[in-house]
N, C-alpha and C positions, 0 to 999 in steps of 0.2 A: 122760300129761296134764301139761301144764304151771301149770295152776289153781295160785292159791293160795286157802288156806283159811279161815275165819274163822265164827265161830258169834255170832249174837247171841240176846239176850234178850231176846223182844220182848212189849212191851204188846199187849192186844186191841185195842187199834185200828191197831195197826203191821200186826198179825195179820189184819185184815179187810181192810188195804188191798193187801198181799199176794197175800190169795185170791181179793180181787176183779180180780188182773189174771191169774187161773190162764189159759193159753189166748192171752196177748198177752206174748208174749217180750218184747218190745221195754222197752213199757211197763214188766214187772215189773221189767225189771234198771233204768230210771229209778228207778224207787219205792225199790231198795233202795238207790242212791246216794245218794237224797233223804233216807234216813234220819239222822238226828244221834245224837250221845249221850245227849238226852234222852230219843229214843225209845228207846234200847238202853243202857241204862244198864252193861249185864253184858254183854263181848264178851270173845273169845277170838281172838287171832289167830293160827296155827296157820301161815301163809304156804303154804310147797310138804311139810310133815311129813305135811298131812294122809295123806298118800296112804301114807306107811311108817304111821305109827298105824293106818288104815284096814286094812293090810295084818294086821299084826299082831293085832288085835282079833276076825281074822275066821280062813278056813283061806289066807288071804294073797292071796286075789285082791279085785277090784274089786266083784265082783256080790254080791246076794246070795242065793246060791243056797246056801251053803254052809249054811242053814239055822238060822245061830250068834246068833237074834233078841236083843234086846238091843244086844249087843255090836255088832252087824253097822248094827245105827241111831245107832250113835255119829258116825258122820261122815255116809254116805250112805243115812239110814234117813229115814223119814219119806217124805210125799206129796209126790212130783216134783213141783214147777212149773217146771223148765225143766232140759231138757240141751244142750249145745251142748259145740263145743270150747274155750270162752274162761269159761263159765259152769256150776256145777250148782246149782241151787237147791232145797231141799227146807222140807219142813216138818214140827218132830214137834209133836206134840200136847201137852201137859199130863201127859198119861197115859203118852206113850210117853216122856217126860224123866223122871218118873220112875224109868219101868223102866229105861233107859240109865244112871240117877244110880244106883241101885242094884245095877245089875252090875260099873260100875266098881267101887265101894266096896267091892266084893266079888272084887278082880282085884291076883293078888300081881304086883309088881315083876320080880320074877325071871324068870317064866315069858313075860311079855312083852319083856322086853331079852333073853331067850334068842331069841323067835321074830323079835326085829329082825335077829338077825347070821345070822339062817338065810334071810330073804329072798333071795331072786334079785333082785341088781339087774336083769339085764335084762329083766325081765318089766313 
């Protein structure tokens, strides 16, 4: 996948207007271009790493099947609202940023730059 990546922070009403286009691709990816930094005060841009990070955080693939909760909702965890090839959009909860805030917190350096130079790039 060629995506790039980026996480924001979003207020409940960013959050409503989000969910209120669950179902209408089009429109949510308007909504979320519509968004300013007022609305997202806290953003992370991530560009094309997501996808090694993602790799990393899980047992290195994309899905998550590998059953590694937490970690595995760090990039693509939470409630799909859209996949496509150019877009994925999710959403975690309150509850589940927590849980992801506190398993990084809890994630040594090492064992993750170990599991980066062990990827397969081709995959």
């Amino acid at each position: 996948m060629a995506c790039r990546g980026y996480f924001l922070a979003l207020n409940e009403s960013c959050v409503a207007r989000l969910l209120a286009e669950d179902g209408n691709d089009e429109r949510l990816i308007e909504v979320i271009k519509q968004l300013d930094m007022a609305d997202a005060p806290d953003e992370c841009d991530v560009d094309k790493a997501w996808d090694g990070i993602h790799r990393c955080l899980t047992e290195g693939g994309l899905g998550g099947e590998d059953r590694t909760y937490r970690l595995n909702a760090v990039v693509l965890g939470g409630l799909p609202l859209h996949q496509s090839d150019g877009y994925v959009v999710s959403h975690n909860t309150p509850a589940e940023v927590h849980d992801v805030a506190a398993a990084l917190s809890e994630l040594d350096a090492e064992p993750f730059i170990s599991r980066y130079w062990a990827l397969d790039p081709d995959v």
